[in-house]
N, C-alpha and C positions, 0 to 999 in steps of 0.2 A: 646275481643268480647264475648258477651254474648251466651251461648247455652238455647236451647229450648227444652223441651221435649215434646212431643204429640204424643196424643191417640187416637183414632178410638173411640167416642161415640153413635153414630148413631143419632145424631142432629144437628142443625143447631146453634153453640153456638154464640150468640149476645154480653152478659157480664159473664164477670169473675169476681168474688170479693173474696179478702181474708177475713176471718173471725176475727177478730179481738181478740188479744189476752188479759188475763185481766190486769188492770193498773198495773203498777210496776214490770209487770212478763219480764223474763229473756228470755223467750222461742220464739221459732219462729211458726209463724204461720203452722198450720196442716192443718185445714180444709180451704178449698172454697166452694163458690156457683157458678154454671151456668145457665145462664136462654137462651133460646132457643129461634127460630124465625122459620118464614116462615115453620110452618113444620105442619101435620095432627094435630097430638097435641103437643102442646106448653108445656114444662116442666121447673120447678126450682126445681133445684137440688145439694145437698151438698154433697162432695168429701172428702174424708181425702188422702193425699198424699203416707200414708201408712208410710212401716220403710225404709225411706232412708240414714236409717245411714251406710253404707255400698257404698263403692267405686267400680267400676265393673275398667277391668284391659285398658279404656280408661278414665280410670278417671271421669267418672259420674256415676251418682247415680242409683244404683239397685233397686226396687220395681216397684208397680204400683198402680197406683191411685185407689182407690175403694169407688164404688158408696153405700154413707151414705145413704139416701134418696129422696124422690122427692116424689115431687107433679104436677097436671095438672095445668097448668096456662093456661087462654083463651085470645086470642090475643098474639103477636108477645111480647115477654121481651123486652121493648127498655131503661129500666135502672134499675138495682138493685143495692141496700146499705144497708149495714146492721149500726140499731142501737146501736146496742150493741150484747155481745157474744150470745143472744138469738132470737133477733128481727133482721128482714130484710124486706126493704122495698122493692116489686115491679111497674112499672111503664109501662102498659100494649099500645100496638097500639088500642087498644079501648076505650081508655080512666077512664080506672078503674085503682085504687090503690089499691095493695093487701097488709098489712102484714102480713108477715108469724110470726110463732113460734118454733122454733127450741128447741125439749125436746133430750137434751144431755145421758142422762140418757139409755133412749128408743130409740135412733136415729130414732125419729119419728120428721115429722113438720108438724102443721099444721097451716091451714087460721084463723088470729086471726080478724083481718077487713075486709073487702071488700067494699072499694067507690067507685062510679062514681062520674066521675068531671063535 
């Protein structure tokens, strides 16, 4: 049976996505993103799951998730994908596409387009 872990963010999370790791690499993914719904304001937001190399004495994983960055997103998140390790697309309840930019470096992200459909 699978186990889950979860956290108390103070939003309303719609989608999860993993980050994608680069071609050929060996490693497992670190970061995600969440995009949020029904909430004052609507956020996308990237996670690193931190150091969960470490076993706690039930046998899962010690750390905790910490928030890389974020941005305001307007309208509900009803789908997010990332292009690659830097670009992710969102896919708003109002009919706007957003993509973001994700600078690794600065863990900063920001809005690289903005369409309406």
């Amino acid at each position: 049976m699978e186990e889950f872990y979860a956290k108390y963010v103070s939003q309303k999370i719609s989608k999860t996505r993993w980050r994608p790791v680069p071609p050929g690499s060996l490693q497992t993914a670190e970061i995600f993103a969440t995009g949020s719904w029904d909430n004052e304001e609507n956020y996308v937001s990237l996670w690193s799951i931190g150091d969960f190399g470490n076993l706690d004495s039930d046998g899962g994983f010690e750390g905790d998730h910490q928030l890389l960055c974020g941005t305001r997103h307007h309208g509900d998140v009803m789908d997010l994908q990332f292009f690659d390790q830097e670009r992710m697309v969102a896919a708003s309840s109002t009919g706007c596409v957003t993509v973001f930019l994700y600078r690794p470096n600065n863990q900063t992200m920001q809005i690289a387009v903005h369409s309406m459909l």
